[in-house]
N, C-alpha and C positions, 0 to 999 in steps of 0.2 A: 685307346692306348695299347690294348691288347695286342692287334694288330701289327705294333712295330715288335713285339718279340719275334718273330721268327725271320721278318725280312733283317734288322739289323744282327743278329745271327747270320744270315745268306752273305749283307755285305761285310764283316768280320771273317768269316773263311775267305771269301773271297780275297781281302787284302792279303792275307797269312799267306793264301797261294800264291801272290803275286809278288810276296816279299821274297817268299822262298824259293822262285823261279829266280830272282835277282842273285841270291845267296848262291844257286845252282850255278847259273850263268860266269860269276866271278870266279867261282871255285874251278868250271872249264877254262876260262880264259890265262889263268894265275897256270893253268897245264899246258899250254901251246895252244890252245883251240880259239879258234875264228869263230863268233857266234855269227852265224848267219839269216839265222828267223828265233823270234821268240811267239808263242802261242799262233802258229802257223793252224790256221783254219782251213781244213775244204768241207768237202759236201760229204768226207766218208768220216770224218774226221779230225781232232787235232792235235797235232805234235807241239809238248810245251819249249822246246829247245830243239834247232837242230843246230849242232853246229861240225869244223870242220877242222880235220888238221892235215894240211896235204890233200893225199886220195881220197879220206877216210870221212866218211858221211854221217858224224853220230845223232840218231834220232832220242832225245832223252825224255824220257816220263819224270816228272820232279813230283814227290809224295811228301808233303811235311805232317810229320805224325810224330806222338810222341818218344814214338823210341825206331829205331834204322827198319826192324824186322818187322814192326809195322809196316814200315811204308814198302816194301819191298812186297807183305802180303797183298797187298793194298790194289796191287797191280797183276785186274782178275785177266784171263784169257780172254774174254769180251775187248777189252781195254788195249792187249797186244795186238788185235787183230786189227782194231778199229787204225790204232799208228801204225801198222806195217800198212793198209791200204792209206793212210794217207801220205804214209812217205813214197811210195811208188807212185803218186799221181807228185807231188813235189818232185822226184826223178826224175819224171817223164819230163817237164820242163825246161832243165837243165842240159846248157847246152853239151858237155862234158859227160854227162853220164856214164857214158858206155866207161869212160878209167876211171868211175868213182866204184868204192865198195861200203857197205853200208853197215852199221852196227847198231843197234837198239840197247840204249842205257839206261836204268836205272840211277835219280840219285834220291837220295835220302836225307830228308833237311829235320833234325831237333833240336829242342829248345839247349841254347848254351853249348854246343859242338859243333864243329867241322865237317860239313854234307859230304855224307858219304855215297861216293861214284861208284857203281857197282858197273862195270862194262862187261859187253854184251852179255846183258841180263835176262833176255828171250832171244 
């Protein structure tokens, strides 16, 4: 029985991130944005939200922590590098690229408040 302590830990963050990606995603949308991919995967990378409003391409990191400047720290250099190359191979795809312009967000999801969107946050 030991053994289920840390996996049901692994899948408890896990649902927390995926509720808070949810939470993220509504709070773009409730703004004009078009979600376009949610936990977008490549081979460099994954972007938890991209979405769009018009030209505008936002590649969003979603942190739910317990307080905003958590989740903000939260988001090491490692991590910005990792979503800028995978949002250029996501670019590279698109057929429009060339008039899109791209933004890297921050949002920040805690318990009992309104996720806050920090834009272009790297």
């Amino acid at each position: 029985m030991a053994t289920d302590g840390p996996d049901r830990r692994k899948l408890r963050a896990q649902r927390r991130g995926r509720f808070a990606e949810y939470r993220a995603a509504l709070c773009l949308m409730l703004k004009g944005y078009r979600i376009v991919a949610m936990r977008h995967r490549t081979r460099l990378g994954e972007i938890d939200i991209i979405a769009r409003k018009g030209d505008l391409i936002a590649c969003v990191e979603v942190k739910a922590r317990r307080s905003a400047d958590a989740g903000v720290f939260a988001v090491t250099a490692a991590a910005q590098h990792r979503i800028r190359a995978a949002s250029d191979l996501w670019l590279a795809r698109q057929p429009d690229f060339a008039r899109l312009s791209v933004r890297y967000d921050i949002i920040t999801v805690t318990p009992w408040r309104w996720p806050r969107h920090l834009a272009d946050a790297f």
